[in-house]
C-alpha positions as CSV (number, residue, x, y, z in Angstrom):
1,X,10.1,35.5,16.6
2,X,10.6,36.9,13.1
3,X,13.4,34.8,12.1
4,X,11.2,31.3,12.0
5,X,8.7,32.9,9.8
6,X,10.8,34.6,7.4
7,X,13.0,31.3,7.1
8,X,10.2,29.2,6.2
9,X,8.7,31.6,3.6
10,X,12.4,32.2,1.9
11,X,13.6,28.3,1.8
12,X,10.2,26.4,1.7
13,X,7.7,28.6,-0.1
14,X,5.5,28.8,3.5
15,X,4.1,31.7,1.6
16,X,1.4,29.9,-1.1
17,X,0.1,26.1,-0.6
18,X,0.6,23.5,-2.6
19,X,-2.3,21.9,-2.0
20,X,-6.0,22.5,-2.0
21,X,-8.3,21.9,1.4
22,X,-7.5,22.4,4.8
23,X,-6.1,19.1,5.7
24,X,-3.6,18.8,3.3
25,X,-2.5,21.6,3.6
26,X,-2.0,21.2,7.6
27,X,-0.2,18.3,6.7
28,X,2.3,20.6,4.0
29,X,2.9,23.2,7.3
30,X,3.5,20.4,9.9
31,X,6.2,18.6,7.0
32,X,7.6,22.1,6.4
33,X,8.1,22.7,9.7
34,X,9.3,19.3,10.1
35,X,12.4,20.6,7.4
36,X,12.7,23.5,9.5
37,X,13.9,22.1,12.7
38,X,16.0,19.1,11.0
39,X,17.7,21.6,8.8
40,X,18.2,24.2,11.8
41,X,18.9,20.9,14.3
42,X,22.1,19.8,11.5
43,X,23.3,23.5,11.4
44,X,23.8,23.8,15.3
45,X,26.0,20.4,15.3
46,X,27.6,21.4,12.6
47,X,28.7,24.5,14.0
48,X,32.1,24.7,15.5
49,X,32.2,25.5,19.2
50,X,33.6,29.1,19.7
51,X,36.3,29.2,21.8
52,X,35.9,31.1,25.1
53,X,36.8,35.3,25.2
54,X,39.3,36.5,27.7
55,X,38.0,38.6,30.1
56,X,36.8,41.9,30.1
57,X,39.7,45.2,31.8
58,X,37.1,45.6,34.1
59,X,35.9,41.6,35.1
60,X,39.5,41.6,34.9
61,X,39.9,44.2,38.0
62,X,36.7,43.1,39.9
63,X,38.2,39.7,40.4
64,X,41.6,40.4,41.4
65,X,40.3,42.6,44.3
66,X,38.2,39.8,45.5
């Protein structure tokens, strides 16, 4: 819940508006987070799929009794 917030104020300014009145500056949230979800959207493709952990002594032990 505190990661949105904190990333909108850091890379888009969320903190002060740019604007003056109540609908532009619903209009300057909505775009930034717009910019938000793109830019977190383009990180998650980008990221490389991890590959898959062995498993664990004891997953290890539960199965092969099974």
């Amino acid at each position: 819940m505190e990661a949105t917030p904190s990333q909108n104020v850091r890379a888009c300014g969320l903190r002060r508006t740019r604007y003056r009145g109540l609908p532009k500056t619903h209009i300057g949230h909505v775009l930034t987070a717009l910019v938000c979800n793109v830019t977190r959207i383009t990180d998650w493709i980008a990221e490389p799929t991890r590959p898959r952990r062995a498993p664990s002594h004891f997953r290890a032990l539960c199965t092969a009794h099974s």
